[in-house]
Backbone bond lengths (Angstrom), bond angles and torsions (degrees), N, CA, C in turn:
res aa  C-N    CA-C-N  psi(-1)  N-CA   C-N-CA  omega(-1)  CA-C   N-CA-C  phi
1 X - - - 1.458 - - 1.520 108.94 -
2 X 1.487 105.16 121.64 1.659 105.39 -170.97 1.735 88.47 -78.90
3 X 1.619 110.07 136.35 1.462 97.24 173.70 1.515 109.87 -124.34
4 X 1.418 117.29 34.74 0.994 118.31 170.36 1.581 99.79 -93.86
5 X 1.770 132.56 -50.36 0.865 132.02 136.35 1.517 154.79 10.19
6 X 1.417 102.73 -64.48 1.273 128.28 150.95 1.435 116.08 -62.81
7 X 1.113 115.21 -71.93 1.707 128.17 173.32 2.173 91.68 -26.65
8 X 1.058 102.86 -67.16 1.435 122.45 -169.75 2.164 114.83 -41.23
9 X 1.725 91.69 -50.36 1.094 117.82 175.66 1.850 112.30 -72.94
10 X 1.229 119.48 -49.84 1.498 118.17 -166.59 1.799 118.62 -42.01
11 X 1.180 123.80 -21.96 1.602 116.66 173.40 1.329 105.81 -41.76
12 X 2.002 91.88 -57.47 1.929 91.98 -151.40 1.567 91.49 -89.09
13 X 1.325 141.20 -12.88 1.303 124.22 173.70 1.368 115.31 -45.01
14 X 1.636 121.27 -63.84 0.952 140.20 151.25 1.101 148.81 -23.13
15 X 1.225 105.09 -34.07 1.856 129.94 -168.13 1.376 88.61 -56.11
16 X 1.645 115.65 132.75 1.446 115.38 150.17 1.479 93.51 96.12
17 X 1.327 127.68 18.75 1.836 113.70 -176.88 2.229 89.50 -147.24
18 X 1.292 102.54 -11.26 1.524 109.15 -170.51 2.113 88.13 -104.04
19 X 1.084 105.12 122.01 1.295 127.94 172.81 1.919 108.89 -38.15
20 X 1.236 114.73 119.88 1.462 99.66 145.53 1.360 155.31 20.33
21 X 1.289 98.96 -77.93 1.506 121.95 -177.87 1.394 125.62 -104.06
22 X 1.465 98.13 -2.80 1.761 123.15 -179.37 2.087 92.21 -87.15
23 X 1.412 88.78 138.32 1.810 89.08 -172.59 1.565 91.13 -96.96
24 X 1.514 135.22 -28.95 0.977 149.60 -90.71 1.521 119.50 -159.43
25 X 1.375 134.20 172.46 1.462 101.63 167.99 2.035 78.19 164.28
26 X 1.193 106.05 170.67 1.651 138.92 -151.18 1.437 108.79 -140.88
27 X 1.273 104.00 124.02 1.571 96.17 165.84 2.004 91.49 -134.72
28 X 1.322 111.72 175.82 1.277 139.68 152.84 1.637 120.88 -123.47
29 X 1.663 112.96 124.87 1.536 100.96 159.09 1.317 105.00 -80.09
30 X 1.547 95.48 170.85 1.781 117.00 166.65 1.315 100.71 -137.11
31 X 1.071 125.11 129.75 1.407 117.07 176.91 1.809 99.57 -171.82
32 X 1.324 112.23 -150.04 1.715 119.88 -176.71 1.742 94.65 -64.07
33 X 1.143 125.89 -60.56 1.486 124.62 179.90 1.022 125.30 -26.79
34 X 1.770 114.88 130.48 1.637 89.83 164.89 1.241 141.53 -81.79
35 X 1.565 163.97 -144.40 1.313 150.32 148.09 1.358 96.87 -84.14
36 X 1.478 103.15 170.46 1.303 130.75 147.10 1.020 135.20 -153.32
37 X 1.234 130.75 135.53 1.439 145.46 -157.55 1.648 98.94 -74.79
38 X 1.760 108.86 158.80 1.777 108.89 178.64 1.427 110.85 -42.08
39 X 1.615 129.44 -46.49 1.181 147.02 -142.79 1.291 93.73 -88.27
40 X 1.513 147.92 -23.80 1.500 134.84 135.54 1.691 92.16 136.07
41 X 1.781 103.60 23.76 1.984 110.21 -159.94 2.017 88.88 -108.42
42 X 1.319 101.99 129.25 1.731 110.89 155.65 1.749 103.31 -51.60
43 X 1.685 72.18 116.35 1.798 83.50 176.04 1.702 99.24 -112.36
44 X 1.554 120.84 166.37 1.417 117.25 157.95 1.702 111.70 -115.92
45 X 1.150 95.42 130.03 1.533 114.93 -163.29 1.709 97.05 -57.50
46 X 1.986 99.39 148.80 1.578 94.38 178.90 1.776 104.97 -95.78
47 X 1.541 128.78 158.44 1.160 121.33 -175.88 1.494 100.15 -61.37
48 X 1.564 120.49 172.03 1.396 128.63 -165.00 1.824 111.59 -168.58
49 X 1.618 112.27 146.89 1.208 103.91 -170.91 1.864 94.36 -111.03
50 X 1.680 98.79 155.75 1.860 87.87 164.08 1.588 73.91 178.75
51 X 1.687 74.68 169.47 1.442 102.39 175.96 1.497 124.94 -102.42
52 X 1.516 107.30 141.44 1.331 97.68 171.18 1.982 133.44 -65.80
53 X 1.176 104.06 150.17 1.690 96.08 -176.31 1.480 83.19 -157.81
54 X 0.779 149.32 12.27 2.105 126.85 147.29 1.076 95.94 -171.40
55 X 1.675 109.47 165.68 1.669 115.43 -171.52 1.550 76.96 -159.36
56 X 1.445 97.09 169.58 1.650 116.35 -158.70 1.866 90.03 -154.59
57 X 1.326 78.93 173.06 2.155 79.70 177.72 1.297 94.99 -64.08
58 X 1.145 152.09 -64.79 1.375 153.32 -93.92 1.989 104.87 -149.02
59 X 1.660 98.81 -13.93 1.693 89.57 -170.95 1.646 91.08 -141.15
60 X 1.051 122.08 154.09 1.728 139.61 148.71 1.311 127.42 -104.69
61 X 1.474 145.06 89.87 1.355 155.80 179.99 1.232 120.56 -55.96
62 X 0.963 145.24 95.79 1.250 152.54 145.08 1.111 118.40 -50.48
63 X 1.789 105.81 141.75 1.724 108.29 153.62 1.024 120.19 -114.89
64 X 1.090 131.23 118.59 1.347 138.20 -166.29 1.688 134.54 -97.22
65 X 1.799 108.01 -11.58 1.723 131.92 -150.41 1.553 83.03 173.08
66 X 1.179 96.04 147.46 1.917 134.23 150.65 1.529 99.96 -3.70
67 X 1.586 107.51 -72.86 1.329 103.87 -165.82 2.286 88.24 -143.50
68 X 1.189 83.83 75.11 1.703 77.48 164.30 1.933 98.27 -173.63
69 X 1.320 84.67 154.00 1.845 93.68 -168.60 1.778 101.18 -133.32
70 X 1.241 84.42 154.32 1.728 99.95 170.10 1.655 116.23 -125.67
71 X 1.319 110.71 104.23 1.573 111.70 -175.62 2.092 95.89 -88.38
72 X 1.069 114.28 126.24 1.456 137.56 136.48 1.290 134.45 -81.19
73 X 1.502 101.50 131.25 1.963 105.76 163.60 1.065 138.84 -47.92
74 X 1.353 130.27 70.59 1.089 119.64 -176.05 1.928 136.48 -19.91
75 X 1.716 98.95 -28.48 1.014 100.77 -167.90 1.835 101.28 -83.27
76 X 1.299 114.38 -11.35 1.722 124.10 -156.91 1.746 97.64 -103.82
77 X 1.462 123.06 -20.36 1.498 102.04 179.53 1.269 125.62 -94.22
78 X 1.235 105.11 158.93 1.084 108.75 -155.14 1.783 123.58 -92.98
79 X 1.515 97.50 11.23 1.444 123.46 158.28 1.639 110.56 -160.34
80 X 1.064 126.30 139.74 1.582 144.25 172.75 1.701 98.50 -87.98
81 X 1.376 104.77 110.18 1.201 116.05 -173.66 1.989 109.08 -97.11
82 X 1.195 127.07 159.29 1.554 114.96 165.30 1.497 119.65 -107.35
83 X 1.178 73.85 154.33 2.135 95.02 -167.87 1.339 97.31 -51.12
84 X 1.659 98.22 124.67 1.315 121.41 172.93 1.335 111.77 98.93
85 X 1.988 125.13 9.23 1.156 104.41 -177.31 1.542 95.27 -106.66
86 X 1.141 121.25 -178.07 1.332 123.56 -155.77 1.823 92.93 -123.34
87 X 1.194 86.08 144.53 1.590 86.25 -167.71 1.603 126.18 -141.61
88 X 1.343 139.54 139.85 1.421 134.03 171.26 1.371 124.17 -72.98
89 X 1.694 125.28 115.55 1.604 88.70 -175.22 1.518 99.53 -125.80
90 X 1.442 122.95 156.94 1.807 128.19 -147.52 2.036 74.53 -144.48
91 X 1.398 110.30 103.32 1.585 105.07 173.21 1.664 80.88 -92.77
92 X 1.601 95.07 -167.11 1.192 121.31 -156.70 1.350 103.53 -93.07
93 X 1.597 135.63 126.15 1.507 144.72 -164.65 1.341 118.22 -151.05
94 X 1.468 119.87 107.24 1.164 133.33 175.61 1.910 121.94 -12.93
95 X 0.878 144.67 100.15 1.272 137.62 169.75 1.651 131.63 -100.81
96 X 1.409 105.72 177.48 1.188 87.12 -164.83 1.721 103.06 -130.32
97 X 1.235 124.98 152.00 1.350 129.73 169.33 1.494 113.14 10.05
98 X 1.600 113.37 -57.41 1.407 117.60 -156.27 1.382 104.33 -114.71
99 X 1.494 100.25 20.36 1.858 93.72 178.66 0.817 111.64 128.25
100 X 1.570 116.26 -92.83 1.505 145.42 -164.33 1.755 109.72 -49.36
101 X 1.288 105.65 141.82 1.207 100.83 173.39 1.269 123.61 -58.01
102 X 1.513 95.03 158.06 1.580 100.55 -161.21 2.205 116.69 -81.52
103 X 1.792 78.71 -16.14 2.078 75.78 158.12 0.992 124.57 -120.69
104 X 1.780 111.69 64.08 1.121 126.86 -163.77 1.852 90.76 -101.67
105 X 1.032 119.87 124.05 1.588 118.69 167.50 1.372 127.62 -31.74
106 X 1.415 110.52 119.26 1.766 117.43 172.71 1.630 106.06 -63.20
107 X 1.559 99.96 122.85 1.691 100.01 -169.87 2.047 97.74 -108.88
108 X 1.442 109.53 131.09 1.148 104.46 -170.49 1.714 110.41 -132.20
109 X 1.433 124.76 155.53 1.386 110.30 -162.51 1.470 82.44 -84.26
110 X 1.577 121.70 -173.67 1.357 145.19 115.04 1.449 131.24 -153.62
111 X 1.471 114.06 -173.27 1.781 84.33 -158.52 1.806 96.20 -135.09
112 X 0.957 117.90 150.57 1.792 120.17 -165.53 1.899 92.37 -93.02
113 X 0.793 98.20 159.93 1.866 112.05 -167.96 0.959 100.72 -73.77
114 X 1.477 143.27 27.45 1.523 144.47 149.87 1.512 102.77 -115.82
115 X 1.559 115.69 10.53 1.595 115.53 166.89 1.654 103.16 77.63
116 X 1.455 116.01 7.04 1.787 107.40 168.80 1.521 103.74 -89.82
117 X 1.779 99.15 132.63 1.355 139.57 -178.62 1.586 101.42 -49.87
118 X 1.346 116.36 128.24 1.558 94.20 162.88 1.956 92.64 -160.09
119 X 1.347 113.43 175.55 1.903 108.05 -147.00 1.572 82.21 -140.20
120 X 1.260 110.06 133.20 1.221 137.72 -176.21 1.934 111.46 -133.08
121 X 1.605 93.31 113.28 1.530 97.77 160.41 1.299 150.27 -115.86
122 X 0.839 110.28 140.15 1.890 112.56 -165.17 1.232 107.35 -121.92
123 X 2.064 108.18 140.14 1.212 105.03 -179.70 1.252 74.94 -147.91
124 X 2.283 102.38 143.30 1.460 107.42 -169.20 1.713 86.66 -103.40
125 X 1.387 108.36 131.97 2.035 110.75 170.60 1.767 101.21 -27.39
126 X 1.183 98.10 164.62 1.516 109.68 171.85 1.421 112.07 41.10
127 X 1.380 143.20 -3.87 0.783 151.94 -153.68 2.062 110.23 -102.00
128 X 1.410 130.25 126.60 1.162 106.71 -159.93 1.850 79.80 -167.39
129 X 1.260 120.82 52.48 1.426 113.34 164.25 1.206 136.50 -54.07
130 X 1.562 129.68 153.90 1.392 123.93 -167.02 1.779 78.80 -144.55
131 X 1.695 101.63 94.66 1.683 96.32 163.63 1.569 108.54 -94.98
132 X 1.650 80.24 145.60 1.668 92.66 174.07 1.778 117.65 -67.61
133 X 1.551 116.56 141.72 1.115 115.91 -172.82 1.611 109.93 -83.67
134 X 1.375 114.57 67.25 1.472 125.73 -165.12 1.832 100.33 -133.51
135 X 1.446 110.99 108.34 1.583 105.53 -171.47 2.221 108.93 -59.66
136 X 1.020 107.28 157.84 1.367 109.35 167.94 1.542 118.65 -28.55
137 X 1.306 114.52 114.42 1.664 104.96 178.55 1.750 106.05 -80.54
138 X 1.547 92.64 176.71 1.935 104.15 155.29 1.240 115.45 -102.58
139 X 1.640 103.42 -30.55 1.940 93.69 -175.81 1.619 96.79 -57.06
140 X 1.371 113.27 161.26 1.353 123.35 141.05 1.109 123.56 -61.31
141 X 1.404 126.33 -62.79 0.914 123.00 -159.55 1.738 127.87 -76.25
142 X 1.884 105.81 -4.04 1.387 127.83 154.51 1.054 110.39 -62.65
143 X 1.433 132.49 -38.82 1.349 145.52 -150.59 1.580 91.52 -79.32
144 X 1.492 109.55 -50.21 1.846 110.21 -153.88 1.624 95.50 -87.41
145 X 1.761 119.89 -15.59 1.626 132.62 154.58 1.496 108.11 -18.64
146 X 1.739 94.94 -106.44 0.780 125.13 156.85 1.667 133.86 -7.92
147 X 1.679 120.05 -61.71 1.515 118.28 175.60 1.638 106.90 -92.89
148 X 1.147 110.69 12.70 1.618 113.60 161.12 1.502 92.02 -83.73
149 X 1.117 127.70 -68.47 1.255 124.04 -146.55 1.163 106.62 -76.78
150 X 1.559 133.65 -25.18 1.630 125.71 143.53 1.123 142.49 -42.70
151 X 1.901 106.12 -27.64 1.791 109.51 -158.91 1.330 91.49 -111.56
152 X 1.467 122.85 -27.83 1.455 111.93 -148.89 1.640 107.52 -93.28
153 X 1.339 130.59 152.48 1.467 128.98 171.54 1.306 128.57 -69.89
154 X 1.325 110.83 134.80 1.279 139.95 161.68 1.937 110.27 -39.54
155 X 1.021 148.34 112.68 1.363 114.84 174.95 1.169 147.49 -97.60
156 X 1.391 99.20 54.63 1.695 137.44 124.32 1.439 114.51 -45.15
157 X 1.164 123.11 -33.93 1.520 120.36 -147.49 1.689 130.92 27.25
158 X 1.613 105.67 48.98 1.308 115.98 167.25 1.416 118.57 -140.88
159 X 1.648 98.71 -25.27 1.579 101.22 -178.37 1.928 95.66 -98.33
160 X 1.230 118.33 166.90 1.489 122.22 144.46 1.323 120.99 -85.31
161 X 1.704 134.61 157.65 0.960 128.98 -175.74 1.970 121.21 -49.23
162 X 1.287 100.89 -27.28 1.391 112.98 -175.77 1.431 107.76 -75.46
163 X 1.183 110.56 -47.72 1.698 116.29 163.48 1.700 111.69 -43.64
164 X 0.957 109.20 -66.38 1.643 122.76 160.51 1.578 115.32 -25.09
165 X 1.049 117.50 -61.37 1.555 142.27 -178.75 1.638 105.13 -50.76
166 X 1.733 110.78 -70.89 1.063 118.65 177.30 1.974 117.93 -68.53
167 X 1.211 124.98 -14.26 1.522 138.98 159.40 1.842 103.30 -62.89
168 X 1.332 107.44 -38.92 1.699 105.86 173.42 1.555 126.52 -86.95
169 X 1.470 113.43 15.37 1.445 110.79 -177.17 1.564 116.88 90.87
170 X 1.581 102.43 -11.10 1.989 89.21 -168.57 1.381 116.57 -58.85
171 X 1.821 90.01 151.87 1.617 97.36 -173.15 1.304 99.54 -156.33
172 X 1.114 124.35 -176.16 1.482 129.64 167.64 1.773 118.37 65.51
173 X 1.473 104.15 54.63 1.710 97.90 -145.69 1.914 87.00 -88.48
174 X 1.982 96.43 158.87 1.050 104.13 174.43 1.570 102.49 -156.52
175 X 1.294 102.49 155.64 1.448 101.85 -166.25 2.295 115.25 -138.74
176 X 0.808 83.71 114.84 1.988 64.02 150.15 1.135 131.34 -109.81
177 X 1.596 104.66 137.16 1.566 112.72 176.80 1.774 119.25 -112.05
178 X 1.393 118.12 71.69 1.093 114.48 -156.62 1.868 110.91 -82.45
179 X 1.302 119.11 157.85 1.352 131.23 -170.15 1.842 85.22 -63.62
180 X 1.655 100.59 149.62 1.444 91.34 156.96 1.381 146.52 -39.98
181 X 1.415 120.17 -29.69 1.571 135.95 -154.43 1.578 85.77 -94.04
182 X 1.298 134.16 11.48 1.506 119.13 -163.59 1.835 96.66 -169.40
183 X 1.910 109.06 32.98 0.894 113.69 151.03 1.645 128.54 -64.52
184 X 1.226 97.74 -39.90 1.745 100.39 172.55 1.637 100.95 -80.44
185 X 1.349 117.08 -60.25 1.369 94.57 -150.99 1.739 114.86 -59.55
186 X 1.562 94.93 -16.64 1.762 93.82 -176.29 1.676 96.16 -118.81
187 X 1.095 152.69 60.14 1.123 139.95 162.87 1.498 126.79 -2.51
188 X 1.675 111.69 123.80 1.562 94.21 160.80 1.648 131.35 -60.45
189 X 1.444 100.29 155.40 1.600 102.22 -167.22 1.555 111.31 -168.95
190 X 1.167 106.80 135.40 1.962 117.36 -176.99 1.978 79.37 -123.80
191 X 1.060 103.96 156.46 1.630 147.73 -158.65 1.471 112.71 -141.92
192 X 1.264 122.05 131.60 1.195 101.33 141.26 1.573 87.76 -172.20
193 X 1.772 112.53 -170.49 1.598 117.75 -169.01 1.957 82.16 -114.02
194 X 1.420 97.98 141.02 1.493 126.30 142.32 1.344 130.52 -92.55
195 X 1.162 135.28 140.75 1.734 126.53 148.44 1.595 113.87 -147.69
196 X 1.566 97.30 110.40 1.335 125.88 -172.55 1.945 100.98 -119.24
197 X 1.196 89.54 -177.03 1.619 96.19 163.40 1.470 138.12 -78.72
198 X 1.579 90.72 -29.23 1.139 103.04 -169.90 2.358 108.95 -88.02
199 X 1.577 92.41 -31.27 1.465 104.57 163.00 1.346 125.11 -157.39
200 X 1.483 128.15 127.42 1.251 132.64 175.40 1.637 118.65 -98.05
201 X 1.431 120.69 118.49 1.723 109.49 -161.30 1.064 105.47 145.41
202 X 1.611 123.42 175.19 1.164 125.25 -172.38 1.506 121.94 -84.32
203 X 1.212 123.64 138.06 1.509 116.27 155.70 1.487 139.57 -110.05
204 X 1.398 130.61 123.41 1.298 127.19 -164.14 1.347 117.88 -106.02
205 X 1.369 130.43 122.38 1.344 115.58 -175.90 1.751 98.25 -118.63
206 X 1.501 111.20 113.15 1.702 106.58 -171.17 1.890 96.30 -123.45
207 X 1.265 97.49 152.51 1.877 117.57 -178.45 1.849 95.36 -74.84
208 X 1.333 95.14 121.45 1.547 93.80 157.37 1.574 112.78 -110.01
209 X 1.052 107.68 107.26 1.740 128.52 -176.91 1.883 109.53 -52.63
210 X 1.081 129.60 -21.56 1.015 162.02 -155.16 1.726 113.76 -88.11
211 X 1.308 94.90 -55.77 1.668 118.11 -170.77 1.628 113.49 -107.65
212 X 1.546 104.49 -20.57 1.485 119.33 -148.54 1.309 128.38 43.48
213 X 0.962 94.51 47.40 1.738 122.21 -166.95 1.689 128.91 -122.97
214 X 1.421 118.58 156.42 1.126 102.41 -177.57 1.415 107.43 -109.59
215 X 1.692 118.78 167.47 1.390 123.83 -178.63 1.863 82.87 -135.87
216 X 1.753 92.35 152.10 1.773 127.34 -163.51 1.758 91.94 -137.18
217 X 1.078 108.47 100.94 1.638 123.12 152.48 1.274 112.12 -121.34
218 X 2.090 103.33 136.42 1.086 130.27 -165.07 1.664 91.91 -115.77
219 X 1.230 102.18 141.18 1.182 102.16 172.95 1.669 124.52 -161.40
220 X 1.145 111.17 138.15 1.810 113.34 -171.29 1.975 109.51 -107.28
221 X 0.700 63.29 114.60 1.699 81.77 177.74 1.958 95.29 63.03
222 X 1.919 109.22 -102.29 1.416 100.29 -170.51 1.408 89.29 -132.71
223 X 1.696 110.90 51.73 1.465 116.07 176.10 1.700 98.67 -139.68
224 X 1.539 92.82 119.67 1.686 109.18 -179.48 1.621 107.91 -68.14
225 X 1.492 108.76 93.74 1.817 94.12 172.13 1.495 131.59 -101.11
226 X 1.632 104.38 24.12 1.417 88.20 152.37 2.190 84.15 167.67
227 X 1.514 101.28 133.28 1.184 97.84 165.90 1.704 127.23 -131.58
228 X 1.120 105.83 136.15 1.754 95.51 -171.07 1.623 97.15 -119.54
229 X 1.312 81.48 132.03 1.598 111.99 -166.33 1.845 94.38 -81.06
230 X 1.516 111.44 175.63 1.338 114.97 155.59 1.682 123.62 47.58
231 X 1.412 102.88 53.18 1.281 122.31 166.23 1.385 142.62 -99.98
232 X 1.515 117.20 97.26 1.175 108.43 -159.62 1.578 130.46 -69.90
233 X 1.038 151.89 -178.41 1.508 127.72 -167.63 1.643 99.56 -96.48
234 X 1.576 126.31 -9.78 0.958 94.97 171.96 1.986 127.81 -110.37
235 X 1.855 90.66 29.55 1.314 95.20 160.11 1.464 112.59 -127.39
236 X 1.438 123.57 63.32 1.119 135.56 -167.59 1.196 109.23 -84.81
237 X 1.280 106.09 -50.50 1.750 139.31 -172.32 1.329 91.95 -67.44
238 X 1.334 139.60 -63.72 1.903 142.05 -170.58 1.464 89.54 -62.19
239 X 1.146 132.83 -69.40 1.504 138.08 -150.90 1.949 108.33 -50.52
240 X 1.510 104.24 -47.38 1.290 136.36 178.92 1.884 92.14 -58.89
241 X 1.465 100.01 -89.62 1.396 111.02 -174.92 1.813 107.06 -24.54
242 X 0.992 125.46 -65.11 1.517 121.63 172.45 1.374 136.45 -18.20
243 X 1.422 96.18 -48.86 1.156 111.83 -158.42 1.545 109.63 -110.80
244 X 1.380 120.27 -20.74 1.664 123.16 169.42 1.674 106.09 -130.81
245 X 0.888 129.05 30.76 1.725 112.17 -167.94 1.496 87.75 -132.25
246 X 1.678 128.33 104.31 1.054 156.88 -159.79 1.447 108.35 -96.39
247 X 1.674 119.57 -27.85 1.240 123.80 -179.57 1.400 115.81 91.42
248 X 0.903 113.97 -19.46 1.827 130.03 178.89 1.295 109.00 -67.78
249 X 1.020 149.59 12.19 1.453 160.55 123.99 1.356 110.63 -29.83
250 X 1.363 112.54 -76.93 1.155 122.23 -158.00 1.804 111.85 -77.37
251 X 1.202 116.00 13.55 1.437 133.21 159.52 2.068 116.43 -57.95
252 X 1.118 108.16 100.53 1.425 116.13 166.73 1.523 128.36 -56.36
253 X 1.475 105.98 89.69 1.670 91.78 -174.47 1.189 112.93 -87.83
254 X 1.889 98.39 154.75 1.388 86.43 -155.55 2.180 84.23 -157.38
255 X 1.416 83.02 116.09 1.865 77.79 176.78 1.393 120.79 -140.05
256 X 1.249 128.38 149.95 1.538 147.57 -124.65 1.513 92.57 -101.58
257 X 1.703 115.93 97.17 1.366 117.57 171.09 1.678 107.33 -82.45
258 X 1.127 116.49 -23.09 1.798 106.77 179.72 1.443 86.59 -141.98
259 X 1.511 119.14 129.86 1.297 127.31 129.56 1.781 135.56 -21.67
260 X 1.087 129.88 140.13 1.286 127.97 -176.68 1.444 99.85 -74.40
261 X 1.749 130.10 144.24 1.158 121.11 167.52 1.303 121.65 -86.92
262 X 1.127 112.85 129.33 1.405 122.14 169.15 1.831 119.80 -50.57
263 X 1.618 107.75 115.59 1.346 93.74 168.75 1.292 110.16 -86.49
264 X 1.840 96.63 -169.14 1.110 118.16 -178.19 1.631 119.26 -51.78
265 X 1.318 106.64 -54.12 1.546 119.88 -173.67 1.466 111.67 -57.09
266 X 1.264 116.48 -43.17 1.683 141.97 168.86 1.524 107.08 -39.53
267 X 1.317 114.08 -52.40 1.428 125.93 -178.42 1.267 125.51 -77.95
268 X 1.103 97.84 -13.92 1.999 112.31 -175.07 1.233 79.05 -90.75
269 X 1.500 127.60 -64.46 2.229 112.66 -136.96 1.270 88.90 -67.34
């Protein structure tokens, strides 16, 4: 979606759906981009209802408020709805392991000096983690695993690799955390299964002590289909992305709570 274009186009899209007395009016894209909030932080958009009122090759307009619109990619939703039907739309939002969005508030107990329970939540701006469901290791070098694959980018540069991970289905996680003396003979290693388009099967990401390097085995059932040696940690995220990241993420769902009404003229031809 060219959105310089759009930007260019929105008066007359609009014309005739923005009130009177409104001088003024709002839109949002949705498209491959991510948002951002005033404060200049990657936000993930909340789902939203509106109606259609113009479509273009390439965009669908929404109205969403009085005087504010939501243009979508035509090429990213996940149904092409018709003008005038009213519609739900769920863009694309970081998640986390267990579902829930991923800037969903860290909820924590604490207790008032007479020992009553009470739950406190915190959410840091820009902030939208996806921790791996892997308890605290002892190796180190699980440890520096692990918060690579939390901190570092996806290359998207919007999701983190773990965001990435959980966008591909992973599940079933498994890991080794071996004592130092049995770094080589047992390598560190997290496990788990993907199923994307691009691969369905296991993926292994283990420490080679050796190289200081990482090794990527793919694998389908108890047949190794493909391993790439010599991975450095900071192409974890590219190496990964290749090989399971299908792009189907970034698909706008979007489904038809009211039909468009049929006019009069509609019903005659």
């Amino acid at each position: 979606m060219d959105r310089t274009a759009i930007r260019n186009q929105m008066a007359t899209l609009v014309a005739g759906h923005v009130p009177r007395n409104v001088r003024s009016f709002k839109f949002r894209l949705f498209d491959s981009q991510p948002q951002e909030s005033t404060l200049g932080f990657v936000i993930d958009p909340k789902p939203f209802d509106g109606k259609v009122v113009a479509m273009t090759d390439d965009a669908i307009v929404l109205k969403t408020s009085r005087a504010e619109f939501a243009v979508l990619d035509r090429d990213l939703v996940t149904v092409v709805p018709d003008e005038g039907a009213k519609v739900h739309v769920q863009p694309y939002a970081r998640r986390r392991f267990d579902g829930l969005r991923a800037d969903t508030p860290e909820e924590r107990t604490e207790y008032t000096s007479d020992g009553k329970p009470y739950t406190i939540q915190t959410h840091i701006l820009g902030s939208a983690p996806a921790k791996l469901p892997i308890p605290e290791p002892k190796c180190p070098e699980l440890h520096d695993l692990i918060q690579q694959l939390e901190e570092l980018p996806a290359p998207d540069r919007f999701r983190k690799i773990t965001h990435m991970l959980v966008d591909a289905g992973a599940k079933d996680f498994s890991w080794v955390d071996p004592a130092p003396a049995k770094i080589i003979e047992t390598p560190p290693a997290i496990s788990f299964s993907v199923s994307t388009t691009k691969f369905e099967g296991r993926v292994t990401v283990l420490y080679d002590r050796a190289g200081d390097v990482y090794v990527i085995e793919l694998h389908q059932g108890n047949e190794l289909i493909e391993r790439i040696d010599e991975v450095y940690f900071d192409s974890l995220g590219e190496v990964l992305a290749r090989r399971i990241d299908d792009g189907r993420w970034r698909q706008i769902q979007v489904t038809v709570l009211e039909q468009a009404k049929r006019t009069r003229k509609a019903l005659s031809a």
